[in-house]
N, CA, C, O and CB atoms as a CASP TS submission, in Angstrom:
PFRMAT TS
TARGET T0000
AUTHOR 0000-0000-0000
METHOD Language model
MODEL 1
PARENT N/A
ATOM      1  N   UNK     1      10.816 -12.229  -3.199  1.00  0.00           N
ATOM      2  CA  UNK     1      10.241 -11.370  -2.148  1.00  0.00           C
ATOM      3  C   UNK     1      10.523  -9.898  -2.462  1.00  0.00           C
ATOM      4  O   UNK     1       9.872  -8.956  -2.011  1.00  0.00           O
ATOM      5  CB  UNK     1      10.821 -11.745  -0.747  1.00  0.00           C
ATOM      6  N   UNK     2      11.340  -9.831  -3.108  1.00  0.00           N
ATOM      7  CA  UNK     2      11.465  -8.211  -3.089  1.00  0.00           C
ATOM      8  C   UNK     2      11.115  -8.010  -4.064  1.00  0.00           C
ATOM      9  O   UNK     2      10.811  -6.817  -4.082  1.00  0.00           O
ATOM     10  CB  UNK     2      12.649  -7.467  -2.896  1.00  0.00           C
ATOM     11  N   UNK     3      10.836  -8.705  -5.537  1.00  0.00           N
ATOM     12  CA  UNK     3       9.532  -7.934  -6.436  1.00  0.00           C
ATOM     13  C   UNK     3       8.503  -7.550  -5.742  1.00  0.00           C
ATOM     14  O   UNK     3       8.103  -6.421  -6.026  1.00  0.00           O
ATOM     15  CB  UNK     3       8.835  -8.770  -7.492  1.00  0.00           C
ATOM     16  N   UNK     4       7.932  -8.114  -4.917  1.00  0.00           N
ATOM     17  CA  UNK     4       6.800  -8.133  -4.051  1.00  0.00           C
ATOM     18  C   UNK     4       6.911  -6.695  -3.262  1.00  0.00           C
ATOM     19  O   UNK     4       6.253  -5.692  -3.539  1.00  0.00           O
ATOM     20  CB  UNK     4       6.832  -9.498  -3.038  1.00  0.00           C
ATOM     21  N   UNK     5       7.811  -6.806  -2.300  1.00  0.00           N
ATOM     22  CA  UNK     5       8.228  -5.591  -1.611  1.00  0.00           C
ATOM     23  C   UNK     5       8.284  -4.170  -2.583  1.00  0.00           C
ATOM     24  O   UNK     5       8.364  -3.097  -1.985  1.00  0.00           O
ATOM     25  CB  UNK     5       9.693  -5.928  -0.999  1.00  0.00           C
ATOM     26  N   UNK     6       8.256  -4.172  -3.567  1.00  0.00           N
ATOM     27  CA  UNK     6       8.483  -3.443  -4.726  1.00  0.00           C
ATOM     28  C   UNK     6       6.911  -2.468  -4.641  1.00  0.00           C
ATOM     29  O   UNK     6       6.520  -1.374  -4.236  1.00  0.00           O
ATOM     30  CB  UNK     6       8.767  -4.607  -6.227  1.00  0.00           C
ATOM     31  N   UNK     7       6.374  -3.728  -5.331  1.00  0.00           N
ATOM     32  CA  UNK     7       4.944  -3.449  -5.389  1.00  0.00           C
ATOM     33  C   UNK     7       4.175  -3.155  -4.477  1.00  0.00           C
ATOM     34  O   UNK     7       3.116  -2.574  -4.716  1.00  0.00           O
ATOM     35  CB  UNK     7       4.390  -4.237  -5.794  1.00  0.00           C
ATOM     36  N   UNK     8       4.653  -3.587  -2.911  1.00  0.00           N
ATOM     37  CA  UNK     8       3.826  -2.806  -2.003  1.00  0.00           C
ATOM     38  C   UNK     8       4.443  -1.274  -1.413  1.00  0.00           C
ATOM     39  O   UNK     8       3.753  -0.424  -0.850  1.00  0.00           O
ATOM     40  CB  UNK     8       3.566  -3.802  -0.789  1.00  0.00           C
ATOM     41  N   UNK     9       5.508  -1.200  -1.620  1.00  0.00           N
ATOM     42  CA  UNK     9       6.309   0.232  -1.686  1.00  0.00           C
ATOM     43  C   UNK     9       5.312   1.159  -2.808  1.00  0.00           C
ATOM     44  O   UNK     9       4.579   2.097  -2.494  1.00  0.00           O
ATOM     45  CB  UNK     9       8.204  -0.018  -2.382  1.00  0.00           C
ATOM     46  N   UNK    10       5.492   0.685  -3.975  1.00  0.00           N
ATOM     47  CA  UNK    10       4.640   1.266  -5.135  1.00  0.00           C
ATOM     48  C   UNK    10       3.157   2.033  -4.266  1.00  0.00           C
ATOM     49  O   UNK    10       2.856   3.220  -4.137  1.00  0.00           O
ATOM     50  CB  UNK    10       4.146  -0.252  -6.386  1.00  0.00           C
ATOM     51  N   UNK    11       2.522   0.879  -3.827  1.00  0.00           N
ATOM     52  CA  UNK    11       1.287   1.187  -3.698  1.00  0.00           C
ATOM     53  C   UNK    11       1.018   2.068  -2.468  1.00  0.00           C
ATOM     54  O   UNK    11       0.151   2.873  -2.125  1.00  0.00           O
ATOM     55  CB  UNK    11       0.577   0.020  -3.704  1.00  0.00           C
ATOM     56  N   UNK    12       2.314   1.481  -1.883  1.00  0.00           N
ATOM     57  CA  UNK    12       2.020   2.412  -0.734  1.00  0.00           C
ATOM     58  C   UNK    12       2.629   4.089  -1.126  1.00  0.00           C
ATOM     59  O   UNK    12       2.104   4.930  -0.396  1.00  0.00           O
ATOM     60  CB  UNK    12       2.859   1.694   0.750  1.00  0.00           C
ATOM     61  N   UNK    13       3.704   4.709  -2.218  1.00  0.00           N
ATOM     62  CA  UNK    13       4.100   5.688  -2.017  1.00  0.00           C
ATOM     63  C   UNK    13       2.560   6.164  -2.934  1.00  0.00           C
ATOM     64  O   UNK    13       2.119   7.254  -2.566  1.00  0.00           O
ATOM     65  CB  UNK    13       5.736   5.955  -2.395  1.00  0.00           C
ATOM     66  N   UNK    14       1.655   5.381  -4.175  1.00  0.00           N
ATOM     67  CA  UNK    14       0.603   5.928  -4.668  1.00  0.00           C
ATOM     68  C   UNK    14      -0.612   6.426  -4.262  1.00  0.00           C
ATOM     69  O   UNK    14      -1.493   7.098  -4.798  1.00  0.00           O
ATOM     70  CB  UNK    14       0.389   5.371  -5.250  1.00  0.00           C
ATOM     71  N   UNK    15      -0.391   5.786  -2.871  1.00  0.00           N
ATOM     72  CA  UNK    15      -1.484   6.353  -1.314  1.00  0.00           C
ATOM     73  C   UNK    15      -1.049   7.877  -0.204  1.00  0.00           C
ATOM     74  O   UNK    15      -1.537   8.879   0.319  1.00  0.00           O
ATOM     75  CB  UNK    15      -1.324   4.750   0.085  1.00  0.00           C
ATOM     76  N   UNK    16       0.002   7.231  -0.344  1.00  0.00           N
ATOM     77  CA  UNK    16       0.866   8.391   0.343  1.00  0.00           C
ATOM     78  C   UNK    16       0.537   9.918  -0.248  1.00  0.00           C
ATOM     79  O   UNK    16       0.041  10.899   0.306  1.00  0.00           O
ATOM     80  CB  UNK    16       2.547   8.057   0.062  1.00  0.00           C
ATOM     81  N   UNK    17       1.041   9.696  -1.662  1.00  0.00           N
ATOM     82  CA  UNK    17       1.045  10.578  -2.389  1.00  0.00           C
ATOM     83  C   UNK    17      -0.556  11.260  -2.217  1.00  0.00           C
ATOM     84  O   UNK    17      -0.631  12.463  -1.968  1.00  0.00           O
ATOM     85  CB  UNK    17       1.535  10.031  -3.718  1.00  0.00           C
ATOM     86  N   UNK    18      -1.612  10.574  -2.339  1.00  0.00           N
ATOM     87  CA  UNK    18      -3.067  11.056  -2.350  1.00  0.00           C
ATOM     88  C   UNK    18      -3.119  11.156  -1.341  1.00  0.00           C
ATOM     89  O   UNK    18      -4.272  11.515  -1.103  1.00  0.00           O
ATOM     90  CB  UNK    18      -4.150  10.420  -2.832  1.00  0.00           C
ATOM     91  N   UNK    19      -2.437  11.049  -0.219  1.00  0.00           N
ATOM     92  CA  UNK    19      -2.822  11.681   1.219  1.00  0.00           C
ATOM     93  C   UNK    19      -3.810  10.556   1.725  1.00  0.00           C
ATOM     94  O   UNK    19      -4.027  10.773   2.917  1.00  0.00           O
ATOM     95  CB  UNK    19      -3.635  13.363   1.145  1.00  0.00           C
ATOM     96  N   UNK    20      -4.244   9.846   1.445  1.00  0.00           N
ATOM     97  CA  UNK    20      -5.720   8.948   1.568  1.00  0.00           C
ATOM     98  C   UNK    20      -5.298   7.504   2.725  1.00  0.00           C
ATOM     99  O   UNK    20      -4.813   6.426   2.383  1.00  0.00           O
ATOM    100  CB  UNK    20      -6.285   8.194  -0.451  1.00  0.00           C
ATOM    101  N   UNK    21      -5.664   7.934   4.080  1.00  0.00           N
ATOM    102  CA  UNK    21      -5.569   7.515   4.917  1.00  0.00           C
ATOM    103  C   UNK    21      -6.129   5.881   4.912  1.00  0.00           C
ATOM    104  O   UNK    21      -5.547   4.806   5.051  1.00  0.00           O
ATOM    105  CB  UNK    21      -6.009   8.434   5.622  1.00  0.00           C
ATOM    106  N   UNK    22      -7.861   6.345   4.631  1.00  0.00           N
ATOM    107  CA  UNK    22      -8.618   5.366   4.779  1.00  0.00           C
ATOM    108  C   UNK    22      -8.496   4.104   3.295  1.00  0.00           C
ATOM    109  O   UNK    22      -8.671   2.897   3.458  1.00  0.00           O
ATOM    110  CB  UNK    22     -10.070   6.137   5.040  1.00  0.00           C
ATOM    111  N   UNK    23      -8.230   4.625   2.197  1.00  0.00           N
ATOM    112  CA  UNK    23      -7.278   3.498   1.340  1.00  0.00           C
ATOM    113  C   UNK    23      -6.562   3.086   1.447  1.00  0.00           C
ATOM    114  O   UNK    23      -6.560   2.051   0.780  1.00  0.00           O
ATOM    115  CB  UNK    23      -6.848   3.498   0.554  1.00  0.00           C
ATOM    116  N   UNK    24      -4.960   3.362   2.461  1.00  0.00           N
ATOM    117  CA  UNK    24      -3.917   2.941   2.435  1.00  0.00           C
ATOM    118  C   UNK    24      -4.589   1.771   3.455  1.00  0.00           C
ATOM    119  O   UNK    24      -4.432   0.567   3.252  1.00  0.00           O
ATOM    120  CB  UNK    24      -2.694   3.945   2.744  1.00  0.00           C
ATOM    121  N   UNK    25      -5.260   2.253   4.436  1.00  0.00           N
ATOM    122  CA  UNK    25      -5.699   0.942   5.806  1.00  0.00           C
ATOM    123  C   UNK    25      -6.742  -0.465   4.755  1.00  0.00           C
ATOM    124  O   UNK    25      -6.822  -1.622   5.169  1.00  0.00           O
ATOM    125  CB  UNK    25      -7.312   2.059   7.589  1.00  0.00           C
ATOM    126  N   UNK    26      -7.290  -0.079   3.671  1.00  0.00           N
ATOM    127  CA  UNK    26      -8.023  -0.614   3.351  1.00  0.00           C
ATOM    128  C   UNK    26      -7.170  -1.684   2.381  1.00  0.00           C
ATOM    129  O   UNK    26      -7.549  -2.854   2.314  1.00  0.00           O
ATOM    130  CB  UNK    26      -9.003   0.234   2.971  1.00  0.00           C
ATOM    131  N   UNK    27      -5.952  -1.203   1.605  1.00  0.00           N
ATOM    132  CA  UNK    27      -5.052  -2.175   1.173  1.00  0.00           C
ATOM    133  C   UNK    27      -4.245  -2.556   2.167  1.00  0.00           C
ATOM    134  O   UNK    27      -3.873  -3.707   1.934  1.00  0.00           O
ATOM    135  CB  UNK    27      -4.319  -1.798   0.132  1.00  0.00           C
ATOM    136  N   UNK    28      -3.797  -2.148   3.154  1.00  0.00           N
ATOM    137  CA  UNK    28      -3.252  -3.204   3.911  1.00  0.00           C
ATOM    138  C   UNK    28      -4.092  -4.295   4.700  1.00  0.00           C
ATOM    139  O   UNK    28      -3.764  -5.402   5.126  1.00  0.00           O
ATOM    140  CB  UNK    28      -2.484  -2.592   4.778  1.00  0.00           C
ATOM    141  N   UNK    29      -5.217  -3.638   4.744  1.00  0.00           N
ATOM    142  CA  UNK    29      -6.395  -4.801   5.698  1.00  0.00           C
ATOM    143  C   UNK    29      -6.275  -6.206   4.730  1.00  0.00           C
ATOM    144  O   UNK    29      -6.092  -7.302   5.259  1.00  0.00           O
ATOM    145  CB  UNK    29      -8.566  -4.105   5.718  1.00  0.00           C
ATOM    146  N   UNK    30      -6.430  -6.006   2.900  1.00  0.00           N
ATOM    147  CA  UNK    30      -6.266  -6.722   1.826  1.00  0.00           C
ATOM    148  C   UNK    30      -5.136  -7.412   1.816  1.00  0.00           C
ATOM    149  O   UNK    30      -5.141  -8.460   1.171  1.00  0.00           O
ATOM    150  CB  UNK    30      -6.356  -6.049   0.815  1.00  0.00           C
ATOM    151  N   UNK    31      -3.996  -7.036   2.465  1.00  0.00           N
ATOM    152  CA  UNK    31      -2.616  -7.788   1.824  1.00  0.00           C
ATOM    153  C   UNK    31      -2.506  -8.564   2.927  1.00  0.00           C
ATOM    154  O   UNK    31      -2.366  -9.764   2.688  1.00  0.00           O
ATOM    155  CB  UNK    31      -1.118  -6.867   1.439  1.00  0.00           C
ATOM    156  N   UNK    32      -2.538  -8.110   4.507  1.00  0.00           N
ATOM    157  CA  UNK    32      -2.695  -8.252   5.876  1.00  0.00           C
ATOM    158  C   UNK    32      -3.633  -8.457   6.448  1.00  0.00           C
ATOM    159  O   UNK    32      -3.902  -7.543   7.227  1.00  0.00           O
ATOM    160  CB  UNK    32      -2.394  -7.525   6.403  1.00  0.00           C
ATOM    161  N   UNK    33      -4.517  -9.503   6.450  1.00  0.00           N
ATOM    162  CA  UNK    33      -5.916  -9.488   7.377  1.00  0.00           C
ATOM    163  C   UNK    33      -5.614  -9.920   9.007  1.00  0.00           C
ATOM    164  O   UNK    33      -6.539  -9.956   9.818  1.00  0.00           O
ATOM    165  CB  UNK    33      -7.122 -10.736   6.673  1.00  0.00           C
TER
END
């Protein structure tokens, strides 16, 4: 579980970073439906 947790930290600080609201909702809609 926490490789996992890893990779969604990752993706989430690579969204963060772009400021990009409507991508970050759009990978979590993907991981989280």
């Amino acid at each position: 579980m926490k490789e996992k947790d890893t990779i969604y930290e990752n993706l989430f600080r690579k969204v963060a970073f772009r400021d990009d609201e409507q991508a970050f909702r759009e990978l979590f809609l993907e991981f989280y439906p």
